[in-house]
BALOBA-1460 file (C-alpha; in Angstrom, 3 decimals):
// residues 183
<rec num="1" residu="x" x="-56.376" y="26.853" z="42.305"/>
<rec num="2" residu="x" x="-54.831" y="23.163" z="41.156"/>
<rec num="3" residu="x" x="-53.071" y="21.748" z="45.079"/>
<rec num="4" residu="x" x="-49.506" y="20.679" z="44.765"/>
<rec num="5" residu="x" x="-48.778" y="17.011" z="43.682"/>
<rec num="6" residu="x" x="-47.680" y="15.225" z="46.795"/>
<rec num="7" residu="x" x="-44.236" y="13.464" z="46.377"/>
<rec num="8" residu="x" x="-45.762" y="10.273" z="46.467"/>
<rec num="9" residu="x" x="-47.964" y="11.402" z="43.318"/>
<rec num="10" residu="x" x="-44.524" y="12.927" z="42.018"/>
<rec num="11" residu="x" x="-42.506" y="9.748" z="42.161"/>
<rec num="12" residu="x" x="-45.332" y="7.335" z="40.804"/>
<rec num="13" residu="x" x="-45.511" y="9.572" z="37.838"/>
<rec num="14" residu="x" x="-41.473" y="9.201" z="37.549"/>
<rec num="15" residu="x" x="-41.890" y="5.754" z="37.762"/>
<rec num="16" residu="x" x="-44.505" y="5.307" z="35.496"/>
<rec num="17" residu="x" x="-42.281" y="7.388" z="32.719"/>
<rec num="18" residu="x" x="-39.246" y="5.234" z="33.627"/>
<rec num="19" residu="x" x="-41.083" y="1.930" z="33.619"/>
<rec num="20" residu="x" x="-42.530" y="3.178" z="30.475"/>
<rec num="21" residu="x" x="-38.798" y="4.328" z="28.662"/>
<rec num="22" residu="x" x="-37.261" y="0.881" z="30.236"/>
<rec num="23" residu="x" x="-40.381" y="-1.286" z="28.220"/>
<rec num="24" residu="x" x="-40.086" y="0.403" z="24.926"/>
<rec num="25" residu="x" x="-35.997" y="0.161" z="24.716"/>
<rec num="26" residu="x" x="-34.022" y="-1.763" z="27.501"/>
<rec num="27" residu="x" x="-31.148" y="-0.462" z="26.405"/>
<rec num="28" residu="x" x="-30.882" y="2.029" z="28.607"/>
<rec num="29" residu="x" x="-30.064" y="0.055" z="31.038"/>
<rec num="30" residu="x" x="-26.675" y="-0.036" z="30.315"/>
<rec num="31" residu="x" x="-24.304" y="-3.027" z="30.214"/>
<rec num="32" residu="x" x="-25.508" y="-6.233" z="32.875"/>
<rec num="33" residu="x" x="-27.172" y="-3.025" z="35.023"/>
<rec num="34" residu="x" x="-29.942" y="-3.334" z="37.102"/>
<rec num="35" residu="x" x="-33.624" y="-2.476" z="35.624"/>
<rec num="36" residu="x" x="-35.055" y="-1.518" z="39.675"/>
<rec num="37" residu="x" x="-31.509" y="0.279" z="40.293"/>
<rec num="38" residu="x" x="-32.181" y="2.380" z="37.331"/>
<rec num="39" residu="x" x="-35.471" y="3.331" z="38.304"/>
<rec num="40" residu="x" x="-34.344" y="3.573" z="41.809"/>
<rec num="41" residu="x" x="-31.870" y="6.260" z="41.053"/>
<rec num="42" residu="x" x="-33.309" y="8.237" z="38.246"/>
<rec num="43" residu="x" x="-36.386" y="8.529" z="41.302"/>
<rec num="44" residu="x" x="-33.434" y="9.801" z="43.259"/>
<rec num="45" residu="x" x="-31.940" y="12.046" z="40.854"/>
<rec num="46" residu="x" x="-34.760" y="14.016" z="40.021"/>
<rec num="47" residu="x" x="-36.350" y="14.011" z="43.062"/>
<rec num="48" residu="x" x="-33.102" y="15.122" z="44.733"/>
<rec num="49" residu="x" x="-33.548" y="13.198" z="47.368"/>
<rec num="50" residu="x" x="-30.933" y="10.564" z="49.215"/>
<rec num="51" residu="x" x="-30.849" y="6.845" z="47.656"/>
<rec num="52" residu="x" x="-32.225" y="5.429" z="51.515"/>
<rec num="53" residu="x" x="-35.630" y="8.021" z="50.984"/>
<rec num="54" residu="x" x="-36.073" y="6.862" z="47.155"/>
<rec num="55" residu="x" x="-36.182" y="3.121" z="48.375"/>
<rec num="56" residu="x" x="-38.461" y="3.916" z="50.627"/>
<rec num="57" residu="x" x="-40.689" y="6.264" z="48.607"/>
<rec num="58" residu="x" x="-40.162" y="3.480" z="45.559"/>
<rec num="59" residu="x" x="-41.439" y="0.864" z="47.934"/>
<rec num="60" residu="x" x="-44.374" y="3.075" z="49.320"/>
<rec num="61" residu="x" x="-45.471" y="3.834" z="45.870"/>
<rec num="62" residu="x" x="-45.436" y="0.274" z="44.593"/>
<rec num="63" residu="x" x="-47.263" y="-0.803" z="47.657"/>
<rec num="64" residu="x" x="-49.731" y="1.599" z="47.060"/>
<rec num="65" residu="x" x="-50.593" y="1.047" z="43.714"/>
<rec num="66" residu="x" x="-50.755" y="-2.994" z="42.915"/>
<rec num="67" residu="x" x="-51.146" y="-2.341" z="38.884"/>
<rec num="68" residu="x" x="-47.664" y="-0.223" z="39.275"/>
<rec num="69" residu="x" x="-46.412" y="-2.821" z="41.424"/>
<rec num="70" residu="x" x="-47.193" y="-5.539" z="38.456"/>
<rec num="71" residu="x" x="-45.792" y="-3.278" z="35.489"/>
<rec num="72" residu="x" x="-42.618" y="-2.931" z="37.740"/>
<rec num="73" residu="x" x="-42.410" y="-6.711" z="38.224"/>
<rec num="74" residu="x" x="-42.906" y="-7.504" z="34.445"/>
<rec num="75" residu="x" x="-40.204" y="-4.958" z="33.177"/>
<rec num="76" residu="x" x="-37.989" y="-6.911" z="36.079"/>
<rec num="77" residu="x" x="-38.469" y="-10.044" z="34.718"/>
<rec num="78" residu="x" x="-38.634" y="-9.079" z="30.880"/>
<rec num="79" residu="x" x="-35.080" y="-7.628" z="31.243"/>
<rec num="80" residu="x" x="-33.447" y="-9.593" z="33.518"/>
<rec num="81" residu="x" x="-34.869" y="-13.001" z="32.800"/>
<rec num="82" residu="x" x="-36.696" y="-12.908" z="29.457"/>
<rec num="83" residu="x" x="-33.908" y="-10.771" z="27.490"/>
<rec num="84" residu="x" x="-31.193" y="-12.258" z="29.338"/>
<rec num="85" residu="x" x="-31.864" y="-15.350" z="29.032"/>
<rec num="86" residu="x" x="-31.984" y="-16.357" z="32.758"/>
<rec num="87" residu="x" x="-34.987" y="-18.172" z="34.411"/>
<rec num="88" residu="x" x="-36.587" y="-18.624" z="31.564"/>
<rec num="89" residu="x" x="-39.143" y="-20.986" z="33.156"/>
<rec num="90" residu="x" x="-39.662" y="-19.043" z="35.894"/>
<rec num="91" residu="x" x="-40.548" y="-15.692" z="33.546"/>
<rec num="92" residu="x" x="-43.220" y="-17.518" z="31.626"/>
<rec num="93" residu="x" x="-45.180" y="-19.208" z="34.642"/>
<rec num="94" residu="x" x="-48.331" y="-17.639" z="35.728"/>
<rec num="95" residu="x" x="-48.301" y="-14.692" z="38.810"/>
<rec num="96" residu="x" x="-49.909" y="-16.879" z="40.727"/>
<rec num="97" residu="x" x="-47.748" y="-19.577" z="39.828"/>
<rec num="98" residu="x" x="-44.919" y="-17.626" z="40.692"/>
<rec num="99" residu="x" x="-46.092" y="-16.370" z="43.803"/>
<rec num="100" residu="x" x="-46.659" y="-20.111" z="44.542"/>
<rec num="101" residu="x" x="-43.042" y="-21.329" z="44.290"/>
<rec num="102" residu="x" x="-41.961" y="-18.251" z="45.893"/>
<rec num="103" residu="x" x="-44.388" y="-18.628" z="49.038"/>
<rec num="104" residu="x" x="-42.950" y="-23.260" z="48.887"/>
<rec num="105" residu="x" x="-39.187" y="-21.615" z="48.684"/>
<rec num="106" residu="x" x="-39.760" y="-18.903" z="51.621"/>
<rec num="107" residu="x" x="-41.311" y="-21.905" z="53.741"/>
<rec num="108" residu="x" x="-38.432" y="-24.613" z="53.044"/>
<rec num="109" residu="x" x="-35.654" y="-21.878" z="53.625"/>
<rec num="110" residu="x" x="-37.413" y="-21.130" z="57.280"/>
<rec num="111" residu="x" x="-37.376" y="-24.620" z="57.976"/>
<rec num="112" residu="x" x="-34.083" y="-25.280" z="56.939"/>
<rec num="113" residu="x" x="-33.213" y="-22.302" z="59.298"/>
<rec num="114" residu="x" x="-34.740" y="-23.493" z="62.017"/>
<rec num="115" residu="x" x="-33.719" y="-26.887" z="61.269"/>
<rec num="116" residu="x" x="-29.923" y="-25.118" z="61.310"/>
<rec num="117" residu="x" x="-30.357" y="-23.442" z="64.581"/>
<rec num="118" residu="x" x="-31.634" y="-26.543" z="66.188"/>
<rec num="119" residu="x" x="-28.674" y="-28.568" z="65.218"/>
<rec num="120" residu="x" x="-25.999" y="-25.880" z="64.828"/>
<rec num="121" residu="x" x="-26.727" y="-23.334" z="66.803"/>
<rec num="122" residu="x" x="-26.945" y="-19.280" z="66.227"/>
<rec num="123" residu="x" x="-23.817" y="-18.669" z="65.316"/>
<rec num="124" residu="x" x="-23.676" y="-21.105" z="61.955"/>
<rec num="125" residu="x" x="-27.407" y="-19.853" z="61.174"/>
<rec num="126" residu="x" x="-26.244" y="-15.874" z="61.238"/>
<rec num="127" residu="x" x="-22.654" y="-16.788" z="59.094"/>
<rec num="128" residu="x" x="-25.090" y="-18.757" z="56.484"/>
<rec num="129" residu="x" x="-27.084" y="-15.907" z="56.714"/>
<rec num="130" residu="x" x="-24.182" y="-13.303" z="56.155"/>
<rec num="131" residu="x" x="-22.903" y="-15.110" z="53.606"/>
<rec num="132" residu="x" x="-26.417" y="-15.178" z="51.622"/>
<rec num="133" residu="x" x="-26.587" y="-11.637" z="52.296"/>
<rec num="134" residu="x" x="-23.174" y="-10.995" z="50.775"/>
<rec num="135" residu="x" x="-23.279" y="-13.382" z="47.726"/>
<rec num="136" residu="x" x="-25.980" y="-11.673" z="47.228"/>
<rec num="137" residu="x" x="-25.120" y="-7.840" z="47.278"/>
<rec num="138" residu="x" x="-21.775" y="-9.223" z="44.664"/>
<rec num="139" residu="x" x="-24.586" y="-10.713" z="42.531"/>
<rec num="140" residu="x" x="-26.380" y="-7.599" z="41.865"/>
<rec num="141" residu="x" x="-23.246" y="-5.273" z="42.043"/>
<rec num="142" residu="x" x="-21.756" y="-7.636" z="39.606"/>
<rec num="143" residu="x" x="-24.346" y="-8.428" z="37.824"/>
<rec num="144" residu="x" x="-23.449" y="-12.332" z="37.630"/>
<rec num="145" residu="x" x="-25.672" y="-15.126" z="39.106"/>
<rec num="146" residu="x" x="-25.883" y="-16.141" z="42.835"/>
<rec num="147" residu="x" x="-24.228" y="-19.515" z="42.613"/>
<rec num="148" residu="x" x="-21.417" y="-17.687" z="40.835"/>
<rec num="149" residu="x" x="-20.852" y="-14.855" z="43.508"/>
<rec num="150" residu="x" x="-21.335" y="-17.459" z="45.920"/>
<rec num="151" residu="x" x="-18.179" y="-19.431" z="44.795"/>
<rec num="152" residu="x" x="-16.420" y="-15.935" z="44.142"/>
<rec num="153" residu="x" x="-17.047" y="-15.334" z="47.855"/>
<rec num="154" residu="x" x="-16.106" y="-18.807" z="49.196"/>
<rec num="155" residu="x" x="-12.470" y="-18.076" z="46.740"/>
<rec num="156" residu="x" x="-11.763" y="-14.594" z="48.423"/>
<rec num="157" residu="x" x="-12.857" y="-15.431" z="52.190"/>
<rec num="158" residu="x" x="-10.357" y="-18.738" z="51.947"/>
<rec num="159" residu="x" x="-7.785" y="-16.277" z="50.315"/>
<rec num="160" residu="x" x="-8.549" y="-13.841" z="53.059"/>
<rec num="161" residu="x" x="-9.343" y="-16.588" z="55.882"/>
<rec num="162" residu="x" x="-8.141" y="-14.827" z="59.156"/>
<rec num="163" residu="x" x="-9.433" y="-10.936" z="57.265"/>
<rec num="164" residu="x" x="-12.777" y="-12.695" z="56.846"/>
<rec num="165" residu="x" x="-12.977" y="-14.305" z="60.307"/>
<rec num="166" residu="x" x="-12.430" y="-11.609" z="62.609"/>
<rec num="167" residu="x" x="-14.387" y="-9.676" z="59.910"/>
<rec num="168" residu="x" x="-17.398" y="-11.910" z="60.876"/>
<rec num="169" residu="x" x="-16.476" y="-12.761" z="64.193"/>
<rec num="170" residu="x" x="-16.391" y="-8.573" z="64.684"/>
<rec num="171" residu="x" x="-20.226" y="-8.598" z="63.410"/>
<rec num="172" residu="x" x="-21.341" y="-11.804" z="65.286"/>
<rec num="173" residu="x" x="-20.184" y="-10.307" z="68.602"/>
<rec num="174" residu="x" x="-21.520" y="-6.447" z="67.719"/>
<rec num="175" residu="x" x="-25.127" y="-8.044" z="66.280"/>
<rec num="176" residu="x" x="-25.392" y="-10.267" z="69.829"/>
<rec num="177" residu="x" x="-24.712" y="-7.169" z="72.167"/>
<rec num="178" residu="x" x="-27.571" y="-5.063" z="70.460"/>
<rec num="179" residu="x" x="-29.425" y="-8.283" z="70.104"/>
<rec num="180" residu="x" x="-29.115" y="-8.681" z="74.495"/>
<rec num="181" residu="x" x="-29.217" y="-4.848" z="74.906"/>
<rec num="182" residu="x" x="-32.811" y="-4.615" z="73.964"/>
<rec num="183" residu="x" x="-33.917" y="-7.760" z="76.063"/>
């Protein structure tokens, strides 16, 4: 009697397919989309589970299984860089080149944050960091570059300036009382 596939067995065999369909003909990802989005939620869709349990069982999977992991990566960068036409230099550099300048970029940022915090204080270092984080979610809803949803968001919050402030202020003041609650 053949044992039932377990789901993580299920979803790397999903993602294998989709990886596979994605390689052979990106244009099903439609318009500027996503290439991990579409994989994310065709995992979703016919594993009928929530979008929150296919990140997680996405991420599981691709931790689990390093060749996966590298075929993801390279259909990543072959649709949204290669075919695209953005970070071209970036796309043809070695893995271990890449993992190089990522590891020198993840360093300088921490500095820089630290560097922030020491001269600023916490409450500049978490608005850069909000901001970041926001730029960034437009960027990949929008599909448009982060410098470009970075000025998009700098136009709207001085539009919005008082919306924006309490906004943040709001989240500042909410993220601190959890932050002291657990101390």
């Amino acid at each position: 009697m053949k044992s039932p596939q377990s789901n993580e067995d299920i979803a790397k065999q999903i993602i294998l397919k989709e990886i596979n369909n994605v390689s052979t003909n990106s244009l099903i990802i439609k318009e500027n989309g996503c290439s991990a989005c579409h994989i994310l939620f065709n995992l979703k869709d016919n594993m009928q589970i929530s979008e929150s349990d296919a990140s997680d069982l996405l991420s599981q999977v691709l931790s689990d299984d390093p060749k996966l992991n590298d075929r993801f990566i390279e259909m990543v960068e072959k649709i949204h860089m290669k075919e695209r036409m953005m970070g071209i230099p970036f796309s043809i550099k070695t893995r271990e080149a890449k993992d190089k300048y990522i590891a020198s970029n993840f360093k300088n940022l921490l500095a820089e944050l630290s560097s922030d915090l020491i001269n600023y204080g916490t409450d500049i270092v978490l608005r850069k960091l909000l901001a970041s984080s926001i730029a960034l979610q437009l960027a990949q809803n929008i599909g448009i570059d982060y410098h470009a949803a970075i000025e998009e968001l700098y136009y709207y919050m001085r539009n919005n300036d008082q919306q924006t402030n309490e906004s943040i202020l709001e989240f500042i003041n909410i993220f601190y009382s959890r932050v002291y609650k657990k101390d």
